[in-house]
BANU-349839 format. One record per residue (C-alpha): x, y, z. Coordinates in steps of 0.02 Angstrom, whole numbers, padded with zeros to 5 digits, always signed. Last residue first. Example, Ala and Ser with C-alpha at 12.3 -4.5 7.8 and 13.67 -1.06 7.14 Angstrom:
<recs>
+00684-00053+00357 +00615-00225+00390 
</recs>
This chain:
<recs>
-04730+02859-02647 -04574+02887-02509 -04544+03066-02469 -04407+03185-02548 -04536+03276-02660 -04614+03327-02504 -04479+03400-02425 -04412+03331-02243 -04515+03314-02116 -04531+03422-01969 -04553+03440-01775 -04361+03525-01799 -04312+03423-01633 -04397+03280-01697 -04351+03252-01861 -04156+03275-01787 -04197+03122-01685 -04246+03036-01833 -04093+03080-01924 -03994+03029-01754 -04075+02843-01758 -04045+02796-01953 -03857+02852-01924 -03872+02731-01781 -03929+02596-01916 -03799+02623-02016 -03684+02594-01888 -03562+02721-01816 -03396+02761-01800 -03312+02748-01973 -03457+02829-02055 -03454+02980-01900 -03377+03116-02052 -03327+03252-01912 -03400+03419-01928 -03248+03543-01909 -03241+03512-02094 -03374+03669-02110 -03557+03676-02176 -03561+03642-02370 -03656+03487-02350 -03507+03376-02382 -03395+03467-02297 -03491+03429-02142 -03436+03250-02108 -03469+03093-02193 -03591+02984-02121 -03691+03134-02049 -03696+03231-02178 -03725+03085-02279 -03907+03052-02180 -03965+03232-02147 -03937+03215-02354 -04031+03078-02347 -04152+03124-02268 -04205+03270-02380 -04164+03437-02310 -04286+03602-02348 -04401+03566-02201 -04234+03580-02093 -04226+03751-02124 -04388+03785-02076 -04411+03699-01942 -04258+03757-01853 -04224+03619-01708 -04074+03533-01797 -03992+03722-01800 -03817+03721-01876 -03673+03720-01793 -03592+03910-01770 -03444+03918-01892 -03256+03973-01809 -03308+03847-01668 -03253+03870-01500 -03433+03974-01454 -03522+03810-01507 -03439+03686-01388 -03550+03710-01237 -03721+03684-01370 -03789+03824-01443 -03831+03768-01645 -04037+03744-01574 -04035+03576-01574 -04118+03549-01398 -03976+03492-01299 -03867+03612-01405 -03779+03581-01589 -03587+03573-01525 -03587+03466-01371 -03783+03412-01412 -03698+03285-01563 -03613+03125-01494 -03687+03085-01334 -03840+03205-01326 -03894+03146-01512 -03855+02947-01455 -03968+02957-01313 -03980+02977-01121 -03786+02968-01093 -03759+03139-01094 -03817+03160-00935 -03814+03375-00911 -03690+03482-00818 -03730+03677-00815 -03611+03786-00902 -03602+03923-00804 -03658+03863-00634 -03527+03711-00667 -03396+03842-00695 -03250+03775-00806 -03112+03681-00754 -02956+03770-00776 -02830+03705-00898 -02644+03671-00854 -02524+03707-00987 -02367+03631-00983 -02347+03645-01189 -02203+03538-01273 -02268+03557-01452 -02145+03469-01597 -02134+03296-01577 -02278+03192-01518 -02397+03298-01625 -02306+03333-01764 -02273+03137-01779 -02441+03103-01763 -02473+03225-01887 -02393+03153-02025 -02404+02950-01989 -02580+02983-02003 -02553+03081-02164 -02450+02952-02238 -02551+02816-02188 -02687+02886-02266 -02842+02949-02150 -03025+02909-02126 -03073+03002-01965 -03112+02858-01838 -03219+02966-01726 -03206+03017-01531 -03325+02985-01431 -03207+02865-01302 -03304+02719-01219 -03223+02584-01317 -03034+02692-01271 -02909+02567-01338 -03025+02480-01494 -03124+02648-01511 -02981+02771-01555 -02907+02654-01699 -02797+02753-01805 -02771+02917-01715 -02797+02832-01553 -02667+02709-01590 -02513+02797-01625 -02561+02939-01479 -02533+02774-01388 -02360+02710-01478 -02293+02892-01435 -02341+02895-01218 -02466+03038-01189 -02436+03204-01070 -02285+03314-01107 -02292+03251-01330 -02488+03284-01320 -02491+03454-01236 -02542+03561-01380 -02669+03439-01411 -02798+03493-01284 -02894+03353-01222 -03077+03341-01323 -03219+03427-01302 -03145+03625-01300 -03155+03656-01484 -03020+03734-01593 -02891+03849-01575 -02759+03928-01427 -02620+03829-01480 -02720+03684-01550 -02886+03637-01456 -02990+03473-01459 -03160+03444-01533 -03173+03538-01712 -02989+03546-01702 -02983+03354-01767 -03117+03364-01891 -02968+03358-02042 -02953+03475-02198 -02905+03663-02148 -02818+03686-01984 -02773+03492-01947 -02714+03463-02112 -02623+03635-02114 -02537+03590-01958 -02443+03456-02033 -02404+03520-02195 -02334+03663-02117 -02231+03569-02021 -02177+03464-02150 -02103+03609-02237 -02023+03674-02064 -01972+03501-02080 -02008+03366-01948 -01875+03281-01815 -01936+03117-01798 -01959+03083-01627 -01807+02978-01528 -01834+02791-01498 -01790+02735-01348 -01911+02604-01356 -01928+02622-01164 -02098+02695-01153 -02134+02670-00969 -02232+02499-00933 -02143+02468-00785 -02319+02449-00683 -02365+02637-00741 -02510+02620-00633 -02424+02568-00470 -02260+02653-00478 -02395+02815-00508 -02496+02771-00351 -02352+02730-00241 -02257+02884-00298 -02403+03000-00268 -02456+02911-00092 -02261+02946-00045 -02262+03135-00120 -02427+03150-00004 -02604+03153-00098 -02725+03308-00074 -02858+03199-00157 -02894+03339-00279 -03050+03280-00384 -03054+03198-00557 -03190+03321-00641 -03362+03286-00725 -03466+03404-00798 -03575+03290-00898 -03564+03366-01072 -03441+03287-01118 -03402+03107-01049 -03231+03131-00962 -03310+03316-00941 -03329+03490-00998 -03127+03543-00977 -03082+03382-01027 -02890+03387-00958 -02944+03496-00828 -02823+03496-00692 -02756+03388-00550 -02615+03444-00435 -02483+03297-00336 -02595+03163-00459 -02572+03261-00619 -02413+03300-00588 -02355+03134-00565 -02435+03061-00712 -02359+03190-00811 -02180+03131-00759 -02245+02953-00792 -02301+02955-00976 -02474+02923-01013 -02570+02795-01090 -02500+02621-01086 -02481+02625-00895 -02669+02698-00884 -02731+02574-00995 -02840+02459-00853 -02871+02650-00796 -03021+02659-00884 -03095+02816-00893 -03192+02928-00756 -03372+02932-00752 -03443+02750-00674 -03602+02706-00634 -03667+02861-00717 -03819+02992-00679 -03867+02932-00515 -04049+02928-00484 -04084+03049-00312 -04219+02993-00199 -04097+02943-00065 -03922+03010-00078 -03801+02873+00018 -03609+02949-00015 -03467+02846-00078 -03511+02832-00265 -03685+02931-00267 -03560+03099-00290 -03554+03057-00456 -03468+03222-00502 -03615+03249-00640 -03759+03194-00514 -03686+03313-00395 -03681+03483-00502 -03831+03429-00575 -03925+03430-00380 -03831+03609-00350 -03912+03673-00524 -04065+03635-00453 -04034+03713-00279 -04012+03881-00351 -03879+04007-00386 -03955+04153-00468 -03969+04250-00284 -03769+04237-00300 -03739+04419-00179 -03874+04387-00056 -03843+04211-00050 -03637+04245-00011 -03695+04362+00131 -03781+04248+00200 -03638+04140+00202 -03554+04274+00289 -03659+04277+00432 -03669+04096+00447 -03482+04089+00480 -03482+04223+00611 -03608+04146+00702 -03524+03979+00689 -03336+04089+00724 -03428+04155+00897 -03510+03985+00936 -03367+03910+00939 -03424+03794+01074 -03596+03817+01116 -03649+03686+01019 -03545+03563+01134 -03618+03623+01259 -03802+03631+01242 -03787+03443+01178 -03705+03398+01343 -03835+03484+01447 -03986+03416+01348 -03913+03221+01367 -03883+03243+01547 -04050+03313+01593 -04140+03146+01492 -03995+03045+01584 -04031+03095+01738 -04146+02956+01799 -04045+02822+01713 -04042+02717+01549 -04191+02822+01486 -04324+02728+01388 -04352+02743+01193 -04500+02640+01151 -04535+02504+00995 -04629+02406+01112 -04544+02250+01082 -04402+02315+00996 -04350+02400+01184 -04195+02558+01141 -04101+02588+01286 -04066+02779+01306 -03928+02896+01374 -03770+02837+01334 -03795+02716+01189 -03629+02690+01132 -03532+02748+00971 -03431+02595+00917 -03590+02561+00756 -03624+02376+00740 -03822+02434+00750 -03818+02524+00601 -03763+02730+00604 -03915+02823+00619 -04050+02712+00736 -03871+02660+00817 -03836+02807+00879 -04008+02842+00991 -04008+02985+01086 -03857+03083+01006 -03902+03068+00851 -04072+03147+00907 -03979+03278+01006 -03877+03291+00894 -04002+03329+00764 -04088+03467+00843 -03934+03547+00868 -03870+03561+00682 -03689+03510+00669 -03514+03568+00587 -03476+03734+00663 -03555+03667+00846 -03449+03520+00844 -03306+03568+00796 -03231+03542+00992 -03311+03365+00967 -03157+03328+00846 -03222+03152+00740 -03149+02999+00776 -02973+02940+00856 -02932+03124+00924 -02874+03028+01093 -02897+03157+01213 -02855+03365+01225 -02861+03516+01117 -03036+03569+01161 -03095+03417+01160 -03039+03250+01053 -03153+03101+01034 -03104+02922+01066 -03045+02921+01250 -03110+03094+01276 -03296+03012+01275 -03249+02966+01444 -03438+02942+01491 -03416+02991+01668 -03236+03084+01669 -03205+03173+01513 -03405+03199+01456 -03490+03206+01619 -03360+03343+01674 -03389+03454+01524 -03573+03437+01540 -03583+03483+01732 -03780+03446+01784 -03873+03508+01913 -04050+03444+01898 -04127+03247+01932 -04246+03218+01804 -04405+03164+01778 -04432+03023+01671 -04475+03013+01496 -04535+02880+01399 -04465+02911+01212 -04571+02874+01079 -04483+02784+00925 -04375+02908+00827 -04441+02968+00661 -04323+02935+00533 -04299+03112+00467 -04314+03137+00270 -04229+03306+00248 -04123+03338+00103 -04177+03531+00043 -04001+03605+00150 -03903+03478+00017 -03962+03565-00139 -03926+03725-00059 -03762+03683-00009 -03708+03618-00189 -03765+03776-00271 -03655+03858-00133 -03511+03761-00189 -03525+03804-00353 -03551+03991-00347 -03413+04008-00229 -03274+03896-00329 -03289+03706-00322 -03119+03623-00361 -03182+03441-00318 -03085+03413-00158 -03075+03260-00088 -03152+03177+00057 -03048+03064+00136 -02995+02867+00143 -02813+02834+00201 -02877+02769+00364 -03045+02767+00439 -03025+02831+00627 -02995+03010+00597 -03152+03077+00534 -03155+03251+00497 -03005+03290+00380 -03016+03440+00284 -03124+03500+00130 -03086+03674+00070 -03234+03738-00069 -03332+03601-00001 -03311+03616+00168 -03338+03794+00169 -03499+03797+00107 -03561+03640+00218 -03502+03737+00382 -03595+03884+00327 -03764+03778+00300 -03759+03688+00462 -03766+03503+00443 -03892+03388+00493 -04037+03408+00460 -04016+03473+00274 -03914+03331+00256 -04036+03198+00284 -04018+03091+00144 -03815+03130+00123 -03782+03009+00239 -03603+03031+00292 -03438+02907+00239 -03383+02772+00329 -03501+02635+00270 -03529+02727+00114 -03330+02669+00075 -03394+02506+00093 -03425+02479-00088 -03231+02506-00123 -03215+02451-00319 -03088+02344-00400 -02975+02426-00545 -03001+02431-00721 -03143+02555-00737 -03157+02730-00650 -03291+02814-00528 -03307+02686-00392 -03146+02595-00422 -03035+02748-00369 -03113+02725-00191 -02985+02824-00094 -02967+02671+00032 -02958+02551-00109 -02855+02643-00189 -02727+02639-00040 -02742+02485-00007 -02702+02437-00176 -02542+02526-00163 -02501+02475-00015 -02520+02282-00066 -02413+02330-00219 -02302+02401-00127 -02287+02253-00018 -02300+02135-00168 -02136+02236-00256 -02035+02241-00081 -02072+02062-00056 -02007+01990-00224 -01843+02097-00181 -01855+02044-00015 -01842+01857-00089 -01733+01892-00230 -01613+01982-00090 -01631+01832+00015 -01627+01703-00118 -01444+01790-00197 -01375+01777-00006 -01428+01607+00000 -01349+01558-00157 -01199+01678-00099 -01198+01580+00066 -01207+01410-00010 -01044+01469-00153 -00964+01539+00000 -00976+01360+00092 -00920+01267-00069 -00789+01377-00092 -00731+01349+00084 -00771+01184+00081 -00642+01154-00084 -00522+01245+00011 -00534+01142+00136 -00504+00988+00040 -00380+01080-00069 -00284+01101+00084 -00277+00947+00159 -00239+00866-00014 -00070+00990+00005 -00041+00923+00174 -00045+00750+00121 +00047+00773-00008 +00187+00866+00084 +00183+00725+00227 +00206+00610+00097 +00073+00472+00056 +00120+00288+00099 +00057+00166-00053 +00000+00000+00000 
</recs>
């Protein structure tokens, strides 16, 4: 048998061990590379899983597509029903012009902001003061009470109400602020709220029955105690007498504000609503809602828009459709006064890595080309008839001056071929284009205009919201010819050539249908009118076509001439 040397044998040593100690780094490395895959894996879910939280909690589902909806939002939100008894009218007018936080107990969720100016928000108000369907409470048995009563002193140390509710700059501050009290409420109903919480908020409300026991069997209020009825008026007494210098104050300048907007009416209030879909977190008996939905689809969001606009957008939204997502209707995305973290979140969660990395850099046009470019959309195409160019055109659309800040290349692509198949919802036409002239102003578009403008949202008192969705005429055509046909509709006064009048009699006597009929199908070139008029061929079916030239028959009340009519 062979003998090994002592060097061999402490050479094999050696590579033995040094054959572990690779072995051992290679483990730890593997587990080092799992680890870091691991959190890496983690970090994505979490912020994924905060992310979603965190839309779920604003409810973006309830007014736009493509992500899940929050229907217990209304669950933490007020009853609109019974505004009117509830609220104080100044408190309401503020609120909406500057909402803050109230509640403080349901997480991320808040009321936004919906950019109303005076005239808006006191519209809103006076819809909201005209809600009043009280639940009648059951008959209370009273008892006579024992006197001398210290509110304060029931409400931090007997009933320890501190230990939710903050007062007066101290306790817990883990629901609403009961030093607000008397800005926000109406005394008549706290003191019913106040009786019987659970009649108001559900039975698995955490507010407690403090003063009354409620018997089903007899349907009867009782008192829990024999002060209770004195306690219950004493604590309501002071907590509306708090601030009641800056309530007083408050309602005297909301007078004011009536005296001075005495054309603001409750009406236009209840549009103003129905077109911001209010109906999504807030309970409005009696009141139809005008869409289930009104924002679009955010399915497409990370294919739509480029992130540094995204950002912006969410940190300070603007008009984008300065009449509405659906035109007409008034709506507006609302300020959710998001932090820089709740921006990122939001964005890293929408754009899901889908940032336009193709690198590739926009054809630099021509002045030649240019020209060309902008001539199309001056002279020959619809476009400018809905969207606005550098100060022109119609105010339906997104203005296009800031297509190259705002939407991703391969997108504005799309929509100028195929706007239907992304955006199914979208109102906007197929316009029947060469692939040289498509190619043409999509590039011009994408490439040359770098506008940050930020539209304004238009007044809501001015031009009063309307459901466009109640037939094809208000969909497609009451933006530019008026909810009646009379050539006035919001988009009119954009238009170098006022829209003709469906509801003239007259004029519309003298129009075969089919004329109406290839007016319609092709634009309004055809009939002489202006190319502003998009052709709606592409769009529509021939039997929709069929549908608006009947409408138009009866908005005029006419036929057309009698040498057009079937023998």
């Amino acid at each position: 048998m062979a003998v090994n040397s002592p060097a061999k044998t402490a050479t094999s040593i050696l590579t033995f061990h040094a054959i572990q100690l690779s072995l051992h780094l290679m483990n730890k490395i593997r587990q080092y590379f799992q680890i870091i895959v691991f959190w890496s894996f983690l970090t994505v879910f979490l912020n994924a899983s905060s992310a979603d939280s965190l839309i779920s909690y604003l409810a973006c589902g309830n007014c736009h597509l493509g992500i899940q909806t929050n229907l217990d939002i209304k669950e933490v939100t007020p009853d609109l029903s019974n505004a009117g008894l509830r609220y104080r009218p100044a408190y309401l007018f503020e609120f909406l012009q500057t909402p803050k936080q109230i509640r403080h107990n349901i997480g991320a969720a808040r009321m936004p902001g919906f950019h109303f100016d005076e005239e808006e928000a006191l519209a809103v108000t006076l819809f909201l003061m005209e809600q009043r369907s009280p639940e009648m409470l059951p008959k209370i048995l009273d008892q006579s009470p024992e006197r001398g009563v210290d509110a304060e002193k029931i409400i931090r140390e007997d009933l320890q109400c501190t230990s939710c509710h903050g007062l007066n700059g101290s306790g817990q501050n883990n629901s609403t602020d009961l030093t607000d009290v008397g800005m926000r409420l109406q005394e008549d109903w706290l003191r019913e709220y106040l009786t019987a919480p659970h009649l108001f908020d559900g039975d698995d409300t955490q507010m407690p029955s403090f003063f009354y026991e409620y018997s089903q069997a007899d349907n009867q209020l009782r008192p829990i105690s024999v002060e209770a009825p004195v306690r219950l008026s004493k604590i309501v007494g002071y907590l509306i007498s708090l601030k009641r210098k800056e309530a007083n104050q408050a309602s005297a300048s909301f007078n004011k504000v009536k005296e001075r907007l005495p054309h603001v009416t409750a009406e236009m209030g209840r549009d103003i609503i129905l077109s911001q879909n209010c109906h999504a977190c807030h309970t409005l008996d009696r009141l139809t809602p005008w869409f289930p939905r009104n924002g679009p689809d955010l399915s497409i969001e990370s294919q739509r828009v480029q992130r540094g606009w995204l950002i912006g957008y969410l940190s300070q939204s603007h008009a984008v459709r300065p009449f509405g997502y659906f035109p007409g209707s008034g709506s507006r995305m609302p300020d959710f006064r998001l932090t820089e973290d709740e921006v990122a979140e939001l964005t890293s969660f929408f754009k899901k890595g889908h940032d336009d990395k193709s690198g590739r850099k926009q054809q630099e046009l021509s002045a030649f080309s240019k020209t060309k470019a902008l001539t199309l959309l001056r002279d020959k195409l619809s476009c400018l008839g809905c969207h606005r160019l550098d100060g022109f055109g119609g105010m339906i659309g997104p203005d296009l001056s800031s297509t190259s800040s705002r939407l991703n290349a391969p997108f504005v692509d799309m929509m100028i071929l195929h706007p239907r198949m992304l955006v199914p919802e979208s109102i906007m036409p197929k316009v029947p284009l060469s692939p040289e002239a498509a190619t043409l102003v999509g590039s011009y578009l994408k490439g040359t205009l770098s506008s940050q403008k930020q539209d304004s949202y238009l007044s809501l008192v001015d031009h009063q919201p309307y459901n466009p969705k109640e037939s094809i005429y208000r969909e497609y055509c009451s933006g530019c010819h008026g909810l009646d046909g009379g050539g006035d509709g919001f988009n009119a006064a954009y238009l170098p050539k006022r829209p003709i009048s469906h509801s003239d009699k007259s004029l519309m006597s003298e129009r075969p249908d089919d004329v109406l009929y290839d007016g319609i199908y092709s634009g309004g070139a055809i009939l002489e009118r202006h190319h502003f008029m998009p052709p709606w061929g592409e769009t529509f079916s021939p039997y929709d076509v069929k549908k608006l030239v009947e409408e138009i028959r009866q908005l005029c009340q006419c036929e057309g001439p009698n040498w057009s009519q079937p023998q």
